[in-house]
N, C-alpha and C positions, 0 to 999 in steps of 0.2 A: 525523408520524403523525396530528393531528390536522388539520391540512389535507387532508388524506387519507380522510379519516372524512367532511368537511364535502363537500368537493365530490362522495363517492358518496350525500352524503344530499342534494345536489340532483334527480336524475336517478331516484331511485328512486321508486316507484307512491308514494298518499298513502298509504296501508293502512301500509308497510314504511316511510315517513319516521314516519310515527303512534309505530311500535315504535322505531326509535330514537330517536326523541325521548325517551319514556320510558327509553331506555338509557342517552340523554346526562346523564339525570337523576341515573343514577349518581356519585355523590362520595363520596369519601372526604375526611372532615379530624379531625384533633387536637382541635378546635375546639367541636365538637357540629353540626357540618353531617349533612346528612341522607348515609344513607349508599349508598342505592339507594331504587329506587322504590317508590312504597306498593303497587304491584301484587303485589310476593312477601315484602317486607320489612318489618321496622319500621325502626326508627333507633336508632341507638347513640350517644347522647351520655357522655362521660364527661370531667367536670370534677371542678373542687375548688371548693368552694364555701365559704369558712370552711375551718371544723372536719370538713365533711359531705361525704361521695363519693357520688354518684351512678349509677349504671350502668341505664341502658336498654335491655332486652335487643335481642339482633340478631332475633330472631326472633316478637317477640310486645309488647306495651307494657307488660307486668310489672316495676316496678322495684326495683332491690333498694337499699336503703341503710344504711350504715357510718356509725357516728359514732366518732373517736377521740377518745379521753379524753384533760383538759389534764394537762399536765408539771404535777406538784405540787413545792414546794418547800419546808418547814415553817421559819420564823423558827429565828434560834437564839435559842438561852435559856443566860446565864449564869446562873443561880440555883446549878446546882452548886457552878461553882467558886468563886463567892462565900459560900457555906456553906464550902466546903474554908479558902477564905482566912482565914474567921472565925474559923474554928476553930482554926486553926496561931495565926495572930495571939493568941487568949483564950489557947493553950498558953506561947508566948512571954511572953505579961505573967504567967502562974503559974510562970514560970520552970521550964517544963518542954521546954528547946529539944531534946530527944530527940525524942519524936515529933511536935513541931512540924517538924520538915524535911523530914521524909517528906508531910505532909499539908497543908505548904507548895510543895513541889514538885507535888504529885499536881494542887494548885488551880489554880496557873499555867501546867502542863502543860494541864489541860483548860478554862483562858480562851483560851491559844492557839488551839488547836482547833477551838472556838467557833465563832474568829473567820475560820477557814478551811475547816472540812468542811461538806459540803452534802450531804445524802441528797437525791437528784433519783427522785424517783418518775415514769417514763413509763410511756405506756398500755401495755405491755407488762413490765416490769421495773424494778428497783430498781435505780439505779445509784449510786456514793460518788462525788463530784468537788471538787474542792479551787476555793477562791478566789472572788470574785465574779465572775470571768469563767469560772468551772466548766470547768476542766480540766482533763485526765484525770488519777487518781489514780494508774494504773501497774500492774502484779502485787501481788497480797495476800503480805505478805510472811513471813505467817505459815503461811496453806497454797495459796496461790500460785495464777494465774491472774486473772484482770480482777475488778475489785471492781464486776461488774455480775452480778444475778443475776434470774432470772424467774421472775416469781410463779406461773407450773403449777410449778414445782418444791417450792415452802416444802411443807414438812411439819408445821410449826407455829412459831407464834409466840408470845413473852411478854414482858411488861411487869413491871418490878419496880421501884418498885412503884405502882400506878396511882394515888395519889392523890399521891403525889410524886414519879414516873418517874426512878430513878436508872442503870437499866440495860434495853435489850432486848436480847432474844436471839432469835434464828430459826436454822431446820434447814433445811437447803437440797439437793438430791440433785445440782444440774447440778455443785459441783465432785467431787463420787464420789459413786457410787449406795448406797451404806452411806450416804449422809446426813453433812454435814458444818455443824459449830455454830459459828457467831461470835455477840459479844458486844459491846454499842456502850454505852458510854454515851449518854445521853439529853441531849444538849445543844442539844438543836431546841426547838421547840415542843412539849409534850407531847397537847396535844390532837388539835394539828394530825398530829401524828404516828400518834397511835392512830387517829385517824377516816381518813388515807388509807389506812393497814395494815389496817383492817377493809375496806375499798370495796375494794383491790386486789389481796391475799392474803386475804381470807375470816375470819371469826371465827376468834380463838384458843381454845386447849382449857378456856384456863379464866380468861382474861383478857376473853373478848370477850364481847359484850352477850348477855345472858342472855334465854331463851327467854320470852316472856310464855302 
C-alpha cells in the first residue's frame, strides 16, 4: 500500500504532490505524534505525565487537564490498645480478674489489628486492606460485599471522640440505598485520618471544621 501511494506521488502534477504531501503528514501514534495536518486539524497528544493527564483536543488547541489525587494511607497508632492493656493489667494487680479478661482481650485483639488493617484512601474511594503488602480484605462479613466504598456515596461521617478518636463511623448508600453504618475503631493516625476524610468525603455534620 504504501509503495503504492509513493510511486503515484511521483507522476502526479506539483499542485496534487503539494496536497499529498500534506496528506502523508497524516499520523497517528500513542505517543503524542501530530496526528494530521495543521491545515484542518490540531493534535492530539495524550500522555501520562506524573500524576497529570493531558489531552489536547482533536479539533482546536484547548486543553483540558485532570490531576489524580495521591493513595493516602494514615500510620497506625496503638494508643488504644495500650490504654485497653493498662487498664486490664491495673485490674489484675486490684485483683479484679473478671473484668480484666474481657478488657485484656479487647487490647490484644486490637494491637493485632494495628498491626494488619490499613484504610487505603484512593482518589476515588475508601478501601480496608490487610498487611503491608495491602491485600485484599475479602467480603464484609457482617453486611457483606467488598470493604471498598466511594465517597459520592457517604452520607455522613463521625469521629468519637476527636480529641482522643476511639471510634468512626460513616453511612454509606452503595451497599443498600436505605443507607448502611459501620463502625471502625480508630487505630490509624487520628489526624491523619480526620484531615483525608474531610479532603475526600466532605465535612462531617458535626465533627467537621466549623464555619468561620
Amino acid at each position: 500500500m504504501a509503495s503504492t501511494l509513493l510511486s503515484v506521488h511521483r507522476f502526479l502534477p506539483s499542485q496534487k504532490r503539494e496536497n499529498i504531501g500534506y496528506m502523508s503528514a497524516f499520523r497517528a501514534s500513542f505517543r503524542g505524534q501530530a496526528l494530521c495536518n495543521s491545515g484542518f486539524c490540531g493534535r492530539q497528544i495524550a500522555r501520562s505525565h506524573g500524576k497529570r493527564f493531558v489531552v489536547h483536543s482533536l479539533f482546536g488547541s484547548q486543553v483540558r487537564s485532570v490531576k489524580k489525587r495521591e493513595t493516602v494511607i494514615p500510620e497506625p497508632d496503638y494508643r488504644i490498645s495500650i490504654v485497653l492493656l493498662g487498664i486490664a493489667g491495673g485490674l489484675i494487680y486490684t485483683d479484679n480478674l473478671v473484668p480484666a479478661v474481657p478488657v485484656g482481650l479487647l487490647g490484644l485483639l486490637l494491637l493485632f489489628q494495628t498491626t494488619r488493617v490499613r484504610f487505603v484512601f484512593e482518589d476515588d474511594a475508601l478501601e480496608v486492606r490487610i498487611g503491608e503488602q495491602l491485600q485484599e480484605s475479602g467480603e464484609n462479613v457482617f453486611v457483606g460485599g467488598e470493604n471498598r466504598w466511594k465517597y459520592s456515596t457517604f452520607v455522613n461521617w463521625e469521629f468519637w471522640w476527636p480529641n482522643f478518636p476511639i471510634l468512626v463511623y460513616f453511612k454509606e448508600t452503595q451497599t443498600k440505598p436505605e443507607g448502611q453504618i459501620h463502625f471502625f475503631p480508630i487505630i490509624f493516625n487520628g489526624k491523619q485520618l480526620y484531615e483525608v476524610m474531610v479532603e475526600r468525603a466532605g465535612p462531617s455534620k458535626t465533627s467537621g471544621p466549623k464555619e468561620s
